[in-house]
N, C-alpha and C positions, 0 to 999 in steps of 0.2 A: 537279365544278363548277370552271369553268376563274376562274384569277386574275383579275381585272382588275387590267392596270398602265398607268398614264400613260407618256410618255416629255416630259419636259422639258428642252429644248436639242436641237436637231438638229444641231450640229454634225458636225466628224467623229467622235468616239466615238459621239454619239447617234444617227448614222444609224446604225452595227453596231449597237446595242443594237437599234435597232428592228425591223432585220430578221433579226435574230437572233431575239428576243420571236416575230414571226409563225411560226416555225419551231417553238416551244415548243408540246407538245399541251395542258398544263392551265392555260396562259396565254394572254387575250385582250387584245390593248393597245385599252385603252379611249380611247383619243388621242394627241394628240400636242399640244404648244403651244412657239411659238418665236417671235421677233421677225420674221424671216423669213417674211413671208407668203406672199411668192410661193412661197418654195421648200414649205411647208404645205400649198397649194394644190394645187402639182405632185403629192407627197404621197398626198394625199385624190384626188385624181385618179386614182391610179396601182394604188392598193389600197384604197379605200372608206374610209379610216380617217377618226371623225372629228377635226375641225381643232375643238380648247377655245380659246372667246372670252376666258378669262380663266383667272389660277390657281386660284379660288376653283372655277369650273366641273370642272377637271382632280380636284380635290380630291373633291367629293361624287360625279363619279361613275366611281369608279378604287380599289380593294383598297389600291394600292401604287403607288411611283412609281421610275421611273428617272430620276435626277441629274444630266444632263451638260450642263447650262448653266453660262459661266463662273464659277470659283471663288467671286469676289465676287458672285453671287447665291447659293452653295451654302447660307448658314445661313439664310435668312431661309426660302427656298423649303423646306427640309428642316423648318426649326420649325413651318412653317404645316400639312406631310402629318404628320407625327409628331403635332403636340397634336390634329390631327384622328381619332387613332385612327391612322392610317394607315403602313406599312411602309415605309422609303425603302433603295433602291439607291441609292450615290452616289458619282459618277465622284474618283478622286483630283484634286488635294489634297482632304481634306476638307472646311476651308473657310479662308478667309484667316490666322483667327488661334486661339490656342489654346482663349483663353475660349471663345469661339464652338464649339469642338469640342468643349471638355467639358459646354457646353449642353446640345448637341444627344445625346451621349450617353448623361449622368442620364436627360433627356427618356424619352429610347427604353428607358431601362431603367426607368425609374417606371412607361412606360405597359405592358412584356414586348412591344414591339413588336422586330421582325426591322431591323437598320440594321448596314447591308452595305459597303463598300468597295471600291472598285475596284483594287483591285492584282492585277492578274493574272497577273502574273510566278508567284506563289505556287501558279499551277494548271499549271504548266508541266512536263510530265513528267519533264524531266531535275533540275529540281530537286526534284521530290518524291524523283524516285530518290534524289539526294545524301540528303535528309533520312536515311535509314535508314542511313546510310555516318556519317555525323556523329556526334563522340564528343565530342573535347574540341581544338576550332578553337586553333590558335597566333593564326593570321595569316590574314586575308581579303584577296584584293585584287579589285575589281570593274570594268569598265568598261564604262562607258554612252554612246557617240558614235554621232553620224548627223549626215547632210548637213543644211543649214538649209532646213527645210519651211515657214515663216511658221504653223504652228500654233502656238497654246496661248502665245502669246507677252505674252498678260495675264498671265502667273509668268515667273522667273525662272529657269535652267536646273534649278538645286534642285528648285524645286516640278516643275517639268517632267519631268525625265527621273530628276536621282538618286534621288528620292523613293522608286522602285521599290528601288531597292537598299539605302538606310536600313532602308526596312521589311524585307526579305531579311535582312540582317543581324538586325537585330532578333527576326526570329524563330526564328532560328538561336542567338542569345546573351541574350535578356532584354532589359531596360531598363535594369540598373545600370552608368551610362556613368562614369568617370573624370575623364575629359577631349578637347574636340573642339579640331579643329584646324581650317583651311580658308583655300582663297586662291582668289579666282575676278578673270575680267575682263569687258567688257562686249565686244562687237565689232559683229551684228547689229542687235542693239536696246538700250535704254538701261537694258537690265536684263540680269544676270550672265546670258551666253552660254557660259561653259565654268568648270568649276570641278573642285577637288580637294578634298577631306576625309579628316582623319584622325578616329577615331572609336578611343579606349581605354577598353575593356571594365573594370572591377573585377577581370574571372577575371583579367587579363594580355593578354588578345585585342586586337590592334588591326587593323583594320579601311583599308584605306586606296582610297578611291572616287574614281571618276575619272567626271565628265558634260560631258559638252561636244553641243550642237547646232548646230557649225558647222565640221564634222569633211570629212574627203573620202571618207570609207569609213563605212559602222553597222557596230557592233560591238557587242552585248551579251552578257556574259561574268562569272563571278564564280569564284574559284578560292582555293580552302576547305587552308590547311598545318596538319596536325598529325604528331604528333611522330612517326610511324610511315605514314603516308598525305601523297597529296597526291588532291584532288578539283577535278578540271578543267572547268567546264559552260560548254558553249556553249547560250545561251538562244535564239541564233538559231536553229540547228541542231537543236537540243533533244537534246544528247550528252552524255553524263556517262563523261570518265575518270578511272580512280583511279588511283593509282599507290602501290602497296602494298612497304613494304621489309620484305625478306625477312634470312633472316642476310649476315653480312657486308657489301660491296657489294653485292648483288642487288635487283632489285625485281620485281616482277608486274605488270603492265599488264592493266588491265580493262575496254573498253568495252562503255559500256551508250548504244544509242540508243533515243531514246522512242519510242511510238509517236505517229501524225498525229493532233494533235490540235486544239482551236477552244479558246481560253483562255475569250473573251466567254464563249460558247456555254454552256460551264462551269459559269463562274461564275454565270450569270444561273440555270440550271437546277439551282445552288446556290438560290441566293435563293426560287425558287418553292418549293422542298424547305423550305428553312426555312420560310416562311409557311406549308406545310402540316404542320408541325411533325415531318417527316420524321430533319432535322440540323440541325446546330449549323453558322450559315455559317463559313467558316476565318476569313475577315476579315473582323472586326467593327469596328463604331464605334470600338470602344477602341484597336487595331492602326492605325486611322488616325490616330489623337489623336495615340498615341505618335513614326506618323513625321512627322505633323506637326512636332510639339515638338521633334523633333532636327533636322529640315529648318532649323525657325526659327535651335536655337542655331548650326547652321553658318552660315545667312546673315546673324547676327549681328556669328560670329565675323569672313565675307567685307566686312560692312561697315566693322568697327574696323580693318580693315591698309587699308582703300580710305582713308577716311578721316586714315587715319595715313599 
């Protein structure tokens, strides 16, 4: 029996998800709903799918939803498929603010409903590799740049782009953070366009993140020091090298490239698996909360030196 899932927001992630979803064999997208009519229209036009007159419609007749309408619609639109019974996918950030995430959370776990995440960094082969190489991290350092697209530009570069690497971190090291650091500027638009954060771990780990969306090159990159290894990943590329010391001076260089893979694709064919109660999705409601919550204390910390 095939899923039914809605698709909410056709933006650009929600258009991947959508046509990702048709490509799924035990998933049927039971609509689609956007402000955008015309472009629903086109749509419905293009592939039969029907166009929901409203949320409440998307909700009674759909298993499950996918989330990628902007951030500040996320909690309301998530509490409304959740108390209905109902399974949500939903695009990062989770949602604006923390209460609101740890809402939606309890919710989904009161009901044992499936509430999924979009970080898909997390499915990306070369850091899975790293996962297995991972012992015990000195020093992280990440960066997350690309030219300015006008995407997603209702958040701030934090919620935007570093968020993928918060969460990375974090699942690499836990939640028990020390102390955050951060300095960001605006350039683009009147919300933080590039920013830095330090992040120290309780182990001793600190973490030091770089996001900027108004770069002249993308780069995405996270690169893992411990006391006897260094672990190199290019996320663009999807390459994982190690750099292993051996006695003396010497070291071993090991590269690992991933193979061709579709992160959406993935993840979404996570999410279906979970609803059929196959696994456990890797990123849950909770794992967003979390990079939420350290997303916030850095834009906090970006606002007290603006400020000051």
């Amino acid at each position: 029996m095939s899923i039914k899932i809605a698709v909410i927001g056709l933006g650009h992630m929600g258009k991947i998800h959508f046509n990702k979803l048709l490509s799924l064999d035990n998933v049927q997208v039971s609509g689609i709903l956007d402000t955008n009519g015309v472009l629903t229209g086109e749509l419905a036009a293009q592939t039969g799918v029907t166009v929901f007159p409203d949320l409440q419609a998307a909700v009674a007749s759909s298993d499950a939803a996918i989330i990628a309408s902007p951030t500040e619609t996320h909690y309301e639109i998530g509490k409304t498929f959740l108390e209905a019974g109902k399974h949500v996918f939903m695009e990062k950030p989770i949602t604006v603010t923390e209460e609101q995430a740890a809402e939606l959370v309890s919710l989904a776990d009161r009901k044992g409903l499936v509430f999924q995440v979009g970080h898909l960094e997390r499915f990306n082969p070369a850091f899975v590799h790293a996962l297995s190489l991972v012992k015990d991290p000195q020093l992280i350092e990440a960066v997350r740049i690309s030219p300015f697209t006008g995407r997603s530009t209702d958040v701030d570069v934090v919620l935007d782009l570093m968020i993928h690497d918060l969460d990375l971190v974090l699942s690499l090291l836990g939640n028990d953070i020390a102390d955050v650091a951060g300095q960001g500027v605006c350039f683009m638009t009147d919300k933080t366009d590039a920013a830095t954060a330090r992040i120290e771990f309780a182990s001793g780990c600190v973490a030091n993140i770089t996001a900027s969306r108004m770069s002249s090159k993308k780069e995405r990159a996270i690169t893992i020091y411990e006391k006897d290894r260094h672990i190199a990943i290019d996320l663009l590329q999807g390459t994982c090298v190690s750099l292993v010391k051996k006695s003396g001076e010497t070291a071993e260089t090991i590269e690992y490239v991933g193979p061709k893979s579709d992160a959406v694709q993935t993840e979404l064919t996570e999410f279906a698996d979970a609803i059929t109660g196959k696994k456990k999705p890797s990123v849950r409601g909770i794992d967003g909360s979390r990079a939420l919550s350290l997303a916030v204390r850095v834009n906090n910390v970006i606002s007290k030196r603006t400020r000051g």
